[in-house]
mmJSON file of the N, C-alpha and C atoms, coordinates in Angstrom:
{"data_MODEL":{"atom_site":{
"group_PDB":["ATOM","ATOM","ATOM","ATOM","ATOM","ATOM","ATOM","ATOM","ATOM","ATOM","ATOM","ATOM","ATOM","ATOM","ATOM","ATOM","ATOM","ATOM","ATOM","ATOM","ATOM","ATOM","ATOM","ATOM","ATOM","ATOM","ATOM","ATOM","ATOM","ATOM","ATOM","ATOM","ATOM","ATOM","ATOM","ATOM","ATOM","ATOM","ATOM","ATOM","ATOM","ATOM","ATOM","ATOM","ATOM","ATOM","ATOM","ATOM","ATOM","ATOM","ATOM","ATOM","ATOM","ATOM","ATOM","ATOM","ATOM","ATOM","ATOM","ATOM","ATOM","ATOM","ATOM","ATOM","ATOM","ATOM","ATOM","ATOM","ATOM","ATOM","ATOM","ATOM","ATOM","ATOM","ATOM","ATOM","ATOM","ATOM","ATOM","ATOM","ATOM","ATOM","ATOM","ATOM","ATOM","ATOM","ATOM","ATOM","ATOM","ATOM","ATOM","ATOM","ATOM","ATOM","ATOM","ATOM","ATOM","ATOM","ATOM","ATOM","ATOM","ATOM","ATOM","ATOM","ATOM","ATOM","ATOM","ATOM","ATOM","ATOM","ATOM","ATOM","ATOM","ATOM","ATOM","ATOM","ATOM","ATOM","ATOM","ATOM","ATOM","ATOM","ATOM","ATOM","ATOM","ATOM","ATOM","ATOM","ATOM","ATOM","ATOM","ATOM","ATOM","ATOM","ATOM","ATOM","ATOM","ATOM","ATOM","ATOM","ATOM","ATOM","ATOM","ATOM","ATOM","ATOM","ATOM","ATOM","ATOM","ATOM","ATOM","ATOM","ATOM","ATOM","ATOM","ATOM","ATOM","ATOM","ATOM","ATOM","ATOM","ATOM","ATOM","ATOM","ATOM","ATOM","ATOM","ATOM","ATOM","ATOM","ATOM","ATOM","ATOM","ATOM","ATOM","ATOM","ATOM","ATOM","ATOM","ATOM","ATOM","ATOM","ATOM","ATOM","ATOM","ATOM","ATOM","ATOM","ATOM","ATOM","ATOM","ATOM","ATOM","ATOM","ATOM","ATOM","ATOM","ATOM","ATOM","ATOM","ATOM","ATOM","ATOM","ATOM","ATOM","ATOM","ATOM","ATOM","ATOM","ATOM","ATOM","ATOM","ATOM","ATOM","ATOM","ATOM","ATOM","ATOM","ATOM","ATOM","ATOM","ATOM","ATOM","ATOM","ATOM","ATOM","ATOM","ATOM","ATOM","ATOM","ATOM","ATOM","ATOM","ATOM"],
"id":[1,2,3,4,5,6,7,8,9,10,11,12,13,14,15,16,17,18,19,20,21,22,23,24,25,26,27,28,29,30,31,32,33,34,35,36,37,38,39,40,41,42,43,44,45,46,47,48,49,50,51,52,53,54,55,56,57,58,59,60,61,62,63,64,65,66,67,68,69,70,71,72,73,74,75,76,77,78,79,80,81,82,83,84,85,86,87,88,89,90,91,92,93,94,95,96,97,98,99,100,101,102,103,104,105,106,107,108,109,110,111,112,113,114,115,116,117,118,119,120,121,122,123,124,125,126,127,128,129,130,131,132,133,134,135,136,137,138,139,140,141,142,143,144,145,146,147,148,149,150,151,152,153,154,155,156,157,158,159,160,161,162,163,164,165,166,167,168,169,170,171,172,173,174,175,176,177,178,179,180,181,182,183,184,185,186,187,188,189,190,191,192,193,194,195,196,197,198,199,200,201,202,203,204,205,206,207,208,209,210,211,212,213,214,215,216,217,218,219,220,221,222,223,224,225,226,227,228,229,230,231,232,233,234],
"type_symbol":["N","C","C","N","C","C","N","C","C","N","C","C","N","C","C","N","C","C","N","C","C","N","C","C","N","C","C","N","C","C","N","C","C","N","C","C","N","C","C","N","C","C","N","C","C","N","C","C","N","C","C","N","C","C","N","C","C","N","C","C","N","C","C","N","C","C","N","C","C","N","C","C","N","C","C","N","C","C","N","C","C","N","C","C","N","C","C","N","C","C","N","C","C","N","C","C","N","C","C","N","C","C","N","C","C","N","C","C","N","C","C","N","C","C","N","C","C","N","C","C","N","C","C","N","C","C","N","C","C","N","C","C","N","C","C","N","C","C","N","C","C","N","C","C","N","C","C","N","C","C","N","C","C","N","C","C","N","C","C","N","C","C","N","C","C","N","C","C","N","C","C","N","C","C","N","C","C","N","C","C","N","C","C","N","C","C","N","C","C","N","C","C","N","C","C","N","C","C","N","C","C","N","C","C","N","C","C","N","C","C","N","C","C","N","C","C","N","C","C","N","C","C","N","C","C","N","C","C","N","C","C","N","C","C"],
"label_atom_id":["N","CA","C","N","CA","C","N","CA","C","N","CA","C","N","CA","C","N","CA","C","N","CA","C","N","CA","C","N","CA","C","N","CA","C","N","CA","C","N","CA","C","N","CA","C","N","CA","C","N","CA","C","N","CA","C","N","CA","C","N","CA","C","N","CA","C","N","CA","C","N","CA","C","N","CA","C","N","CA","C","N","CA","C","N","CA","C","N","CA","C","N","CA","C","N","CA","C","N","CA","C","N","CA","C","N","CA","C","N","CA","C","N","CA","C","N","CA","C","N","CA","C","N","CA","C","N","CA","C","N","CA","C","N","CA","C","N","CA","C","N","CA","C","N","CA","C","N","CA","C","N","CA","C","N","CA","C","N","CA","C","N","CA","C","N","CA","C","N","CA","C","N","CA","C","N","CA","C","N","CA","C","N","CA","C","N","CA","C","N","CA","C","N","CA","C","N","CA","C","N","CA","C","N","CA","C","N","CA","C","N","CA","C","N","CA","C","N","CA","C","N","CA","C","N","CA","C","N","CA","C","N","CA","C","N","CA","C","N","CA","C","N","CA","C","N","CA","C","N","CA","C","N","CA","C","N","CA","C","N","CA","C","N","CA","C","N","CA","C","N","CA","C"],
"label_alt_id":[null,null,null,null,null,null,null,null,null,null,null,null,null,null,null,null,null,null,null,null,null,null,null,null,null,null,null,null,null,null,null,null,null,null,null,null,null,null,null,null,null,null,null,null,null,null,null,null,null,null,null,null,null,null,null,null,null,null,null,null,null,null,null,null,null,null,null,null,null,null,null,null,null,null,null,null,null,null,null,null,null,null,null,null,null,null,null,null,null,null,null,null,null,null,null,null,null,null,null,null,null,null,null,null,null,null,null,null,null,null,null,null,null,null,null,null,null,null,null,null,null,null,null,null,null,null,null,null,null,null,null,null,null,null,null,null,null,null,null,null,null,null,null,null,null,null,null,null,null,null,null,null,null,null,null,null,null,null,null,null,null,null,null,null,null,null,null,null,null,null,null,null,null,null,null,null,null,null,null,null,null,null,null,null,null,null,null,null,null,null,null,null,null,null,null,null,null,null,null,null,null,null,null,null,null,null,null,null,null,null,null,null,null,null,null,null,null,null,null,null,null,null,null,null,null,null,null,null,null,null,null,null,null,null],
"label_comp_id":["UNK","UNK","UNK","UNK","UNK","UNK","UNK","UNK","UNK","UNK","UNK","UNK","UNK","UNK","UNK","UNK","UNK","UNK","UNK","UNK","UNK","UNK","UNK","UNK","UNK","UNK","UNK","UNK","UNK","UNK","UNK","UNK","UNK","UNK","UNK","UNK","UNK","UNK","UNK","UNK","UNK","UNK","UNK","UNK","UNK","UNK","UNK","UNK","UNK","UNK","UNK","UNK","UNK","UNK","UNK","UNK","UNK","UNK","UNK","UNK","UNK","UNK","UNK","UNK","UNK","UNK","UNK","UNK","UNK","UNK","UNK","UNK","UNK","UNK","UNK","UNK","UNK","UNK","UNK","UNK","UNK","UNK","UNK","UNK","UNK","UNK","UNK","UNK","UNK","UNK","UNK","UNK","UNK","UNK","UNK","UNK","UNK","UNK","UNK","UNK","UNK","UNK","UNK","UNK","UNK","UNK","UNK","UNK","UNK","UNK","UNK","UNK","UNK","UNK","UNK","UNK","UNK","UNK","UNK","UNK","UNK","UNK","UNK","UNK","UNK","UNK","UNK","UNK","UNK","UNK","UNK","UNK","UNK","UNK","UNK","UNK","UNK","UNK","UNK","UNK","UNK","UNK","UNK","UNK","UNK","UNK","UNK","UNK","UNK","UNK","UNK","UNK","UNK","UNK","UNK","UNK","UNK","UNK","UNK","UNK","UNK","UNK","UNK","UNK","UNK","UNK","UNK","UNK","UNK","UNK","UNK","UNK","UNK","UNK","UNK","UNK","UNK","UNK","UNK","UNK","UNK","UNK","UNK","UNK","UNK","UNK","UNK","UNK","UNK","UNK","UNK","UNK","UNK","UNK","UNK","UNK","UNK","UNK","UNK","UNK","UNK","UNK","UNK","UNK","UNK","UNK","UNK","UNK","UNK","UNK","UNK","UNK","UNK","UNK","UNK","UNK","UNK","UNK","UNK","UNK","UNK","UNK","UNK","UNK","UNK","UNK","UNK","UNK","UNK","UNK","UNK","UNK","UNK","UNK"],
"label_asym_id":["A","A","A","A","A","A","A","A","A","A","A","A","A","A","A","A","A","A","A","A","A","A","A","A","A","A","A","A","A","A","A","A","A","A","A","A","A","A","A","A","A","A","A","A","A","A","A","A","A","A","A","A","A","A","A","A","A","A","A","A","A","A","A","A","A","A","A","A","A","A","A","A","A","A","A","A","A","A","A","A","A","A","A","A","A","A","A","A","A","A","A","A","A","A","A","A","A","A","A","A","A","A","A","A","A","A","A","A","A","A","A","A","A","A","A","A","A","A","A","A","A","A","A","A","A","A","A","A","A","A","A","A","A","A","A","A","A","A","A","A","A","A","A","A","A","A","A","A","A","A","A","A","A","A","A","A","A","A","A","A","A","A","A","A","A","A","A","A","A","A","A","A","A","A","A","A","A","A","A","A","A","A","A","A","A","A","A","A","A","A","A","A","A","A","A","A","A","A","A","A","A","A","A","A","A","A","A","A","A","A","A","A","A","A","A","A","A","A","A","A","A","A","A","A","A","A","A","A","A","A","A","A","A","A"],
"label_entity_id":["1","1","1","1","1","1","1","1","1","1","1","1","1","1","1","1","1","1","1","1","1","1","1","1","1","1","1","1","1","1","1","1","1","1","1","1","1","1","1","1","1","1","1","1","1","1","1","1","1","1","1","1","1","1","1","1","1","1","1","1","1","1","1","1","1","1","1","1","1","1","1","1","1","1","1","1","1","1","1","1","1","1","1","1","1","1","1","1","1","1","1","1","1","1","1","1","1","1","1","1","1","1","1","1","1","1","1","1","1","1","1","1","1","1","1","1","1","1","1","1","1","1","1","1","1","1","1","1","1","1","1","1","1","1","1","1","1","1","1","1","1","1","1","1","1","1","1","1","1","1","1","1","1","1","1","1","1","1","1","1","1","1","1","1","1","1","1","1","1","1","1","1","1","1","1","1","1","1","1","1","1","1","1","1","1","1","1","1","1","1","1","1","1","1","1","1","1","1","1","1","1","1","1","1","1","1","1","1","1","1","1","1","1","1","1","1","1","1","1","1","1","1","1","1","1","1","1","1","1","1","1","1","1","1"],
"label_seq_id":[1,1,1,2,2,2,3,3,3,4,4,4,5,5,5,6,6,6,7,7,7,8,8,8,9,9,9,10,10,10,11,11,11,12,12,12,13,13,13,14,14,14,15,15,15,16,16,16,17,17,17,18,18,18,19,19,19,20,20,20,21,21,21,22,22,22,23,23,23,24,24,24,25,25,25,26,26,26,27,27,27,28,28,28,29,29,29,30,30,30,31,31,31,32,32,32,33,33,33,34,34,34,35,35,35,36,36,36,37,37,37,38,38,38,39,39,39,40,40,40,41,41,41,42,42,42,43,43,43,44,44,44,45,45,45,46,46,46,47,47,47,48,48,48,49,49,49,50,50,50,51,51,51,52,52,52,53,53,53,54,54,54,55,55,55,56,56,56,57,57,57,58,58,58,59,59,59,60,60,60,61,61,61,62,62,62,63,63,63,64,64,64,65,65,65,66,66,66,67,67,67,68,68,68,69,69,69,70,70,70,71,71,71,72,72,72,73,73,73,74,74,74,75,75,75,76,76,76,77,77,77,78,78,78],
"pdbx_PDB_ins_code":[null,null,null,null,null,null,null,null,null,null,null,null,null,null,null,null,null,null,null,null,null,null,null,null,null,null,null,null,null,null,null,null,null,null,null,null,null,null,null,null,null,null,null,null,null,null,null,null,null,null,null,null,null,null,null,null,null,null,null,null,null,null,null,null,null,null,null,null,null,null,null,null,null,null,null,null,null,null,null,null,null,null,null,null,null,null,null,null,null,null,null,null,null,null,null,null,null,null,null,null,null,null,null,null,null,null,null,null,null,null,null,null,null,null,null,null,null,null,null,null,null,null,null,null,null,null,null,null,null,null,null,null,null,null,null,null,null,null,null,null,null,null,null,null,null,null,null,null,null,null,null,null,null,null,null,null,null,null,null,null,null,null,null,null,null,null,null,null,null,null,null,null,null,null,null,null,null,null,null,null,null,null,null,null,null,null,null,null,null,null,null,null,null,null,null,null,null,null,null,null,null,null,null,null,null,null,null,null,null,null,null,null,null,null,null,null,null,null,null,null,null,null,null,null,null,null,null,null,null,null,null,null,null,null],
"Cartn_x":[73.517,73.296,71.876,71.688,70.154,70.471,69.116,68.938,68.808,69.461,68.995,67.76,67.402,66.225,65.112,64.903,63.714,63.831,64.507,64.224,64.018,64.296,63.599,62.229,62.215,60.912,59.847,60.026,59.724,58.744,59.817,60.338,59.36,59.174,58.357,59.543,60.86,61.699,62.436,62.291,62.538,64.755,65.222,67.061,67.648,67.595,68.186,69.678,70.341,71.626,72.279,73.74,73.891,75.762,76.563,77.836,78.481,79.622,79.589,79.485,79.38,79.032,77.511,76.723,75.44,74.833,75.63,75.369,76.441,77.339,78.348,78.886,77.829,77.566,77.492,77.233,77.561,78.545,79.412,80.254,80.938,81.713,82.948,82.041,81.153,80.433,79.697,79.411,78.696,79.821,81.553,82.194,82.708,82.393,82.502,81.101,80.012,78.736,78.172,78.674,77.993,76.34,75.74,74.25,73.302,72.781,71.433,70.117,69.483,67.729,67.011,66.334,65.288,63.673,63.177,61.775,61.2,59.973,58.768,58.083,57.33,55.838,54.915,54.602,53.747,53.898,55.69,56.164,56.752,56.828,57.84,58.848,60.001,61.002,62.287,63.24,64.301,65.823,66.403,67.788,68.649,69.314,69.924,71.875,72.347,73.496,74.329,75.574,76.959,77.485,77.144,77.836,78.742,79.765,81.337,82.027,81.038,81.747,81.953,82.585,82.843,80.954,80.859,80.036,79.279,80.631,80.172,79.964,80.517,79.924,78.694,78.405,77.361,75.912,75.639,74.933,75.088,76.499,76.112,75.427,75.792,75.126,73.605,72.847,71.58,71.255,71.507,70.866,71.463,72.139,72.134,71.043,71.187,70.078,68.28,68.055,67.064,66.905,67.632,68.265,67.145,68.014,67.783,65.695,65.498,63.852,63.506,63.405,62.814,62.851,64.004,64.165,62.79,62.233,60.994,61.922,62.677,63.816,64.286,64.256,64.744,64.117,62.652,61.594,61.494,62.24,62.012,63.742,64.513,65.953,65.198,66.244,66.162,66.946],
"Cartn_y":[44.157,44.591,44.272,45.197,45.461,43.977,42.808,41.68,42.003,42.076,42.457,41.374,40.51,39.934,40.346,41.106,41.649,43.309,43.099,44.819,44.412,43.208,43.35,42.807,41.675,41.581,42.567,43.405,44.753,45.387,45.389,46.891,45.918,44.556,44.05,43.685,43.663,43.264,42.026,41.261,40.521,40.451,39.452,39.088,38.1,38.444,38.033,37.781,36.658,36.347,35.817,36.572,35.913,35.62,34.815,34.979,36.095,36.122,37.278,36.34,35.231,34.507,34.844,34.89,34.829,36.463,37.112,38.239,38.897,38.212,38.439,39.991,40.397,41.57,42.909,42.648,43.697,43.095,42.494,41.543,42.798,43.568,44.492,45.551,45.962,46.734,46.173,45.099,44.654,43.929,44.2,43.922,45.147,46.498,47.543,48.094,47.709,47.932,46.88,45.516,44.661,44.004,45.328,45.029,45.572,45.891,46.732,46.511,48.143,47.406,47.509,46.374,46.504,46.7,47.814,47.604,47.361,46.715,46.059,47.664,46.865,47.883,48.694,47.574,47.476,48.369,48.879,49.52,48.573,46.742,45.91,46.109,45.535,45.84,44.389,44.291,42.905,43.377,43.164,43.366,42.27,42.795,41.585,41.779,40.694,41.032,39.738,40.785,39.573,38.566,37.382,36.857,36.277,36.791,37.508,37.872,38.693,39.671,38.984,39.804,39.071,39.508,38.981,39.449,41.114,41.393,42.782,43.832,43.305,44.526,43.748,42.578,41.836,42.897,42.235,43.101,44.647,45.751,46.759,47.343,46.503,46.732,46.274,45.295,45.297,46.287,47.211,48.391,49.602,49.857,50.551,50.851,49.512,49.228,49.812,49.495,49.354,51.071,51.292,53.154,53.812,53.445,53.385,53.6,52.024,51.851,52.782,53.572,54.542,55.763,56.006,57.613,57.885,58.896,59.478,59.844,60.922,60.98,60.004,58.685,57.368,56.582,57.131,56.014,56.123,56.952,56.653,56.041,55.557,55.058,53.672,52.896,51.466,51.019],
"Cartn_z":[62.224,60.841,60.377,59.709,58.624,57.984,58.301,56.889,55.517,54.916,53.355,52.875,53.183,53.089,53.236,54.528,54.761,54.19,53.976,53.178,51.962,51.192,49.929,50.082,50.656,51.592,51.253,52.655,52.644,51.489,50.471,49.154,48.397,48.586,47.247,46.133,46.43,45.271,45.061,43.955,43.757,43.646,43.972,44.28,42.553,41.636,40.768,40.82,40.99,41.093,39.84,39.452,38.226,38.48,37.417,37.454,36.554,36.379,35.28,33.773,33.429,32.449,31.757,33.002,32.075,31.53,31.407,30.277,29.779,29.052,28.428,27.588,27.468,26.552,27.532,28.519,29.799,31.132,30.675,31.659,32.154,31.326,31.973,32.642,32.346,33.137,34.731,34.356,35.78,36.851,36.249,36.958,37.956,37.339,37.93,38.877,38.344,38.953,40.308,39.857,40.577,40.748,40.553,40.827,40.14,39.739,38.888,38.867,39.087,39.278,38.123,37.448,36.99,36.887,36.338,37.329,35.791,36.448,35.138,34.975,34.024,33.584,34.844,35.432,36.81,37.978,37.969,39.21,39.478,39.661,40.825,39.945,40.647,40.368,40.981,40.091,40.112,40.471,41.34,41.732,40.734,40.205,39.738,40.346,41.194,41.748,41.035,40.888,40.605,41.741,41.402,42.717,42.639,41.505,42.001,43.2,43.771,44.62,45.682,46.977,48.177,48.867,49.845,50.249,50.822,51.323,51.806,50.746,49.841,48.232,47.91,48.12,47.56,48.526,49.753,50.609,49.944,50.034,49.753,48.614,47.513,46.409,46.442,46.982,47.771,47.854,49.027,49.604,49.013,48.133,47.082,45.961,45.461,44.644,45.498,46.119,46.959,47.723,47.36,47.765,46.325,45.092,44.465,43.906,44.26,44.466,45.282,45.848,46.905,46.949,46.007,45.414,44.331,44.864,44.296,42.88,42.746,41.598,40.617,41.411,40.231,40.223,39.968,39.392,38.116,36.983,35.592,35.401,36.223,36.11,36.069,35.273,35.133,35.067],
"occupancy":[1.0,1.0,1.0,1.0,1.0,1.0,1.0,1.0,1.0,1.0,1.0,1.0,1.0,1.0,1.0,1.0,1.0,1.0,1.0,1.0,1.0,1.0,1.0,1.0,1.0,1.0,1.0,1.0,1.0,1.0,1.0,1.0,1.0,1.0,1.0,1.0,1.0,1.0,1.0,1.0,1.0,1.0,1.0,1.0,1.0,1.0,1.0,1.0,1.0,1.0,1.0,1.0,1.0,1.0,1.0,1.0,1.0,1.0,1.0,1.0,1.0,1.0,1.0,1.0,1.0,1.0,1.0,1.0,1.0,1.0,1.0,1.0,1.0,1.0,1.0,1.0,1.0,1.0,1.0,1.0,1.0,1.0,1.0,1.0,1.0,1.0,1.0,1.0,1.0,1.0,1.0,1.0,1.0,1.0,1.0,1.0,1.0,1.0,1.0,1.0,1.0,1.0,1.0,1.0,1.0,1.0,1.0,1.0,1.0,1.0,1.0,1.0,1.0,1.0,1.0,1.0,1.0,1.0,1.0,1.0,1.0,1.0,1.0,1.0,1.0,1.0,1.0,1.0,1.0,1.0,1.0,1.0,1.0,1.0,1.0,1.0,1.0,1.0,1.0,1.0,1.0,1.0,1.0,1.0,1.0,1.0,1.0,1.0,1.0,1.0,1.0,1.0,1.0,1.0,1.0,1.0,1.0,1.0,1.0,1.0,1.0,1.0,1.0,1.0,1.0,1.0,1.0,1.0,1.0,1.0,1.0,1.0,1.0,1.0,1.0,1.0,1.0,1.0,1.0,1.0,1.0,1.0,1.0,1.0,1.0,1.0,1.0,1.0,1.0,1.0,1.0,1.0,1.0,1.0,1.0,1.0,1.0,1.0,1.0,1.0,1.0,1.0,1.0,1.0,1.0,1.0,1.0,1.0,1.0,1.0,1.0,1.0,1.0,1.0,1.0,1.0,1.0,1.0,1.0,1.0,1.0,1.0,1.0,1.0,1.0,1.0,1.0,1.0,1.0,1.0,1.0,1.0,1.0,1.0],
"B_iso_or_equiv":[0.0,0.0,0.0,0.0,0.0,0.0,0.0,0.0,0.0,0.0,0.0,0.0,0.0,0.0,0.0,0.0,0.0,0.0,0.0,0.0,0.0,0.0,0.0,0.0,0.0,0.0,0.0,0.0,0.0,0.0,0.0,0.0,0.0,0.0,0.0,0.0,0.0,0.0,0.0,0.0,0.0,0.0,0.0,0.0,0.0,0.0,0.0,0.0,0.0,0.0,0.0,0.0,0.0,0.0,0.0,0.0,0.0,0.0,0.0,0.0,0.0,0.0,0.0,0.0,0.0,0.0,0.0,0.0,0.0,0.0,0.0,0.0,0.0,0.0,0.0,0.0,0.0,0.0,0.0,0.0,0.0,0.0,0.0,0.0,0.0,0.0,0.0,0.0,0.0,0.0,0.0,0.0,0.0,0.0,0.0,0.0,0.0,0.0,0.0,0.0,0.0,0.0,0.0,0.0,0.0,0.0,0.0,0.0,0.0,0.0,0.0,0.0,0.0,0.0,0.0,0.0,0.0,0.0,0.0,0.0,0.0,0.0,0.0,0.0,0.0,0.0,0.0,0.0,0.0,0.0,0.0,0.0,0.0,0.0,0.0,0.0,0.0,0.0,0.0,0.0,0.0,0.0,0.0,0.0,0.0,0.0,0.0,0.0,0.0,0.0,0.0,0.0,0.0,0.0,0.0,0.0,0.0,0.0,0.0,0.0,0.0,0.0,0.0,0.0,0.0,0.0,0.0,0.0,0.0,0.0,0.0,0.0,0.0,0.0,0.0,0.0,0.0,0.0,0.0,0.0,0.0,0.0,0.0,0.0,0.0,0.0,0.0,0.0,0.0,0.0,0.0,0.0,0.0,0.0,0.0,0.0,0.0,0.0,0.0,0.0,0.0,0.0,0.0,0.0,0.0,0.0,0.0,0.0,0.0,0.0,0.0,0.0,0.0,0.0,0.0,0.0,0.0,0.0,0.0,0.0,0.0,0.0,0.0,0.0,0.0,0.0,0.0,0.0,0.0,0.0,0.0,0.0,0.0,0.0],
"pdbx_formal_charge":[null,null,null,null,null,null,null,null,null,null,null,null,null,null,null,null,null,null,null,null,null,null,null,null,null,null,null,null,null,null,null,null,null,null,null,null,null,null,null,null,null,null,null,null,null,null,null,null,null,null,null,null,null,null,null,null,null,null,null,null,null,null,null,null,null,null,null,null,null,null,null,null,null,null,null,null,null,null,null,null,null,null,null,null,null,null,null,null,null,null,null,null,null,null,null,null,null,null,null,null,null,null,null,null,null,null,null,null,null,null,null,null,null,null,null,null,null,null,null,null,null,null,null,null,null,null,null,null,null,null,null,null,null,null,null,null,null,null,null,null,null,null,null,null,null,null,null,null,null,null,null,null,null,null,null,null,null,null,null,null,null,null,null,null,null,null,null,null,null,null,null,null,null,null,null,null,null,null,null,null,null,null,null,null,null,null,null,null,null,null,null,null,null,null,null,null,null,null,null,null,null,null,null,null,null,null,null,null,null,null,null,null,null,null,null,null,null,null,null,null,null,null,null,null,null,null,null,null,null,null,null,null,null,null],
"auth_seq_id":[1,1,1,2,2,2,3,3,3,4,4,4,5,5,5,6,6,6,7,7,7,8,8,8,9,9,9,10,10,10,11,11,11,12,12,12,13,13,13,14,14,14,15,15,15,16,16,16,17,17,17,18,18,18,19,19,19,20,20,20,21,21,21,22,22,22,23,23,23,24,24,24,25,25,25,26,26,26,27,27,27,28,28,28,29,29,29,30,30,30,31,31,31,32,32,32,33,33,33,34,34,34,35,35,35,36,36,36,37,37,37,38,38,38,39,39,39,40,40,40,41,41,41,42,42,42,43,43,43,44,44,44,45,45,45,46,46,46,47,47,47,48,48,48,49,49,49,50,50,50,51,51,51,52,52,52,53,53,53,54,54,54,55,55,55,56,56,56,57,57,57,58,58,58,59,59,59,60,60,60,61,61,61,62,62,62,63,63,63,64,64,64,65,65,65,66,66,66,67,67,67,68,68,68,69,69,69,70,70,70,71,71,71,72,72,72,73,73,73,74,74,74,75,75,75,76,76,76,77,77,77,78,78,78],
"auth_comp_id":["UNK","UNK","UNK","UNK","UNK","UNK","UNK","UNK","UNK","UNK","UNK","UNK","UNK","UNK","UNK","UNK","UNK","UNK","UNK","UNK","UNK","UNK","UNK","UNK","UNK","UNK","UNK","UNK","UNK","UNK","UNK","UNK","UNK","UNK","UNK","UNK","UNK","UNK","UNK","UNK","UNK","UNK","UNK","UNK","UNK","UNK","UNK","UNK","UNK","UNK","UNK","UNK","UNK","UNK","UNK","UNK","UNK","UNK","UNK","UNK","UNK","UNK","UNK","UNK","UNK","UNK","UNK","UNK","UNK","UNK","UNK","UNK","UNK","UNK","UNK","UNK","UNK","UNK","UNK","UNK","UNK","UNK","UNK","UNK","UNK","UNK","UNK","UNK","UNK","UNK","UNK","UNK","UNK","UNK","UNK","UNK","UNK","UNK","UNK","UNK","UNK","UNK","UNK","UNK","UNK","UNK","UNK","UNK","UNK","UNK","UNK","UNK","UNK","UNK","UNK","UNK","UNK","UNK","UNK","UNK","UNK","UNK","UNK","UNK","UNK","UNK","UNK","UNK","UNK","UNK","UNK","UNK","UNK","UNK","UNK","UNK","UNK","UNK","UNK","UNK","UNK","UNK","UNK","UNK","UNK","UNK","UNK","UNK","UNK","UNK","UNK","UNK","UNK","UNK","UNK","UNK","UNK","UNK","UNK","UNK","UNK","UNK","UNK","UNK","UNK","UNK","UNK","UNK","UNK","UNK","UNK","UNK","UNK","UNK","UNK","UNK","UNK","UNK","UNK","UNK","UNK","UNK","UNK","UNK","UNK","UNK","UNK","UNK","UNK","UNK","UNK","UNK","UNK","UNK","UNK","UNK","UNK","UNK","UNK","UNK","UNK","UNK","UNK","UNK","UNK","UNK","UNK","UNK","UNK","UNK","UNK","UNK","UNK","UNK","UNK","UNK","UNK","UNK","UNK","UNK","UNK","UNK","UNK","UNK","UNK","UNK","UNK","UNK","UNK","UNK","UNK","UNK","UNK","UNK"],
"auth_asym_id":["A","A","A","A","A","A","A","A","A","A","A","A","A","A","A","A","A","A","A","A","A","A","A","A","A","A","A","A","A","A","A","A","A","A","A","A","A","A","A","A","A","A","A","A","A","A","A","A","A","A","A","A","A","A","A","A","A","A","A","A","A","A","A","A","A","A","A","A","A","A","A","A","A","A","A","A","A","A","A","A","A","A","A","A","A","A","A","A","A","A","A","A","A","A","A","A","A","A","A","A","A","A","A","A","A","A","A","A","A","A","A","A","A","A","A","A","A","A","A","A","A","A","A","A","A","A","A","A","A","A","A","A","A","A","A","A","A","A","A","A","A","A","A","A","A","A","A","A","A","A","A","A","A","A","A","A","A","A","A","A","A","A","A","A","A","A","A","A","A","A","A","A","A","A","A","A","A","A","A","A","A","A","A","A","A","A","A","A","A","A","A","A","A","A","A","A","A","A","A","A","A","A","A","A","A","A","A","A","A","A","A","A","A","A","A","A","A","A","A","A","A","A","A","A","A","A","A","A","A","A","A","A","A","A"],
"auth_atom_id":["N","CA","C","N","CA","C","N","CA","C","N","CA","C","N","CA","C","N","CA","C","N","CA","C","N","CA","C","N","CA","C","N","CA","C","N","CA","C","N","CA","C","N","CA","C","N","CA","C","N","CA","C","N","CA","C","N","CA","C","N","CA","C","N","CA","C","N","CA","C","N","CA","C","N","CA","C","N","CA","C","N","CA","C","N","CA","C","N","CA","C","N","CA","C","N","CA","C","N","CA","C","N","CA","C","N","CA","C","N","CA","C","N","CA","C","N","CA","C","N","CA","C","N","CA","C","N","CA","C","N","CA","C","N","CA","C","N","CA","C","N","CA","C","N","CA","C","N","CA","C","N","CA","C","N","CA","C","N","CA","C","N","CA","C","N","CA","C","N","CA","C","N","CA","C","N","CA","C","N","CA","C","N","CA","C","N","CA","C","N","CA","C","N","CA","C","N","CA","C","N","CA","C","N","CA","C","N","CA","C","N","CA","C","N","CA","C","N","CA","C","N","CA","C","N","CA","C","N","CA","C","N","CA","C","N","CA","C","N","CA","C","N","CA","C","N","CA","C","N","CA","C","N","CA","C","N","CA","C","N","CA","C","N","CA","C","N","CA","C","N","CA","C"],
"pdbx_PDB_model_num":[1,1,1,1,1,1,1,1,1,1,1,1,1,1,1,1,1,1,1,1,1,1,1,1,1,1,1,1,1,1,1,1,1,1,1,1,1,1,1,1,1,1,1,1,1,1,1,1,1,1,1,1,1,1,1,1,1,1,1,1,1,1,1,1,1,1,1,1,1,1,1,1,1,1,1,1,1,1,1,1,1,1,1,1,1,1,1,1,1,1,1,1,1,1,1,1,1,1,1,1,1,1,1,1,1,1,1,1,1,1,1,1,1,1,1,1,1,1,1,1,1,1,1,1,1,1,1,1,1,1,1,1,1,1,1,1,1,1,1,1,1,1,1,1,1,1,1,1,1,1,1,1,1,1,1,1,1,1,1,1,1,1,1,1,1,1,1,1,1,1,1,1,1,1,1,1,1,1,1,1,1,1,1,1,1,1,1,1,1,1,1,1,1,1,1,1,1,1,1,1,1,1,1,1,1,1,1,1,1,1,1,1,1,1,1,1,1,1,1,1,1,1,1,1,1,1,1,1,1,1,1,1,1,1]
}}}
């Protein structure tokens, strides 16, 4: 298997890890989502993943996200 390390590595993106506690206000949503990218001003850009999950949604939502970063199409998505 692909390291999800070195592909963010790679991509220049930063691994934000959270529980579903620390953003209460999008809890039921990021229990269905898991992961979401944020990108700055600059172009970089922040994964932020639930680490809720079991692992293998954890990783997939990684390279989702990171799918995501690379689509010429979802560079104005945030």
């Amino acid at each position: 298997p692909l390291d999800e390390n070195k592909v963010l590595e790679h991509l220049k993106l930063n691994l934000e890890t959270f529980d579903g506690s620390k953003y209460p206000d999008i809890r039921e949503e990021l229990q269905k989502a898991c992961s979401w990218l944020k990108r700055d001003a600059n172009g970089k850009g922040t994964i932020a993943l639930n680490i809720d999950m079991p692992i293998s949604r954890r990783r997939f939502s990684i390279f989702h996200e990171c799918g995501h970063f690379v689509l010429p199409w979802h560079s104005d998505v945030n």
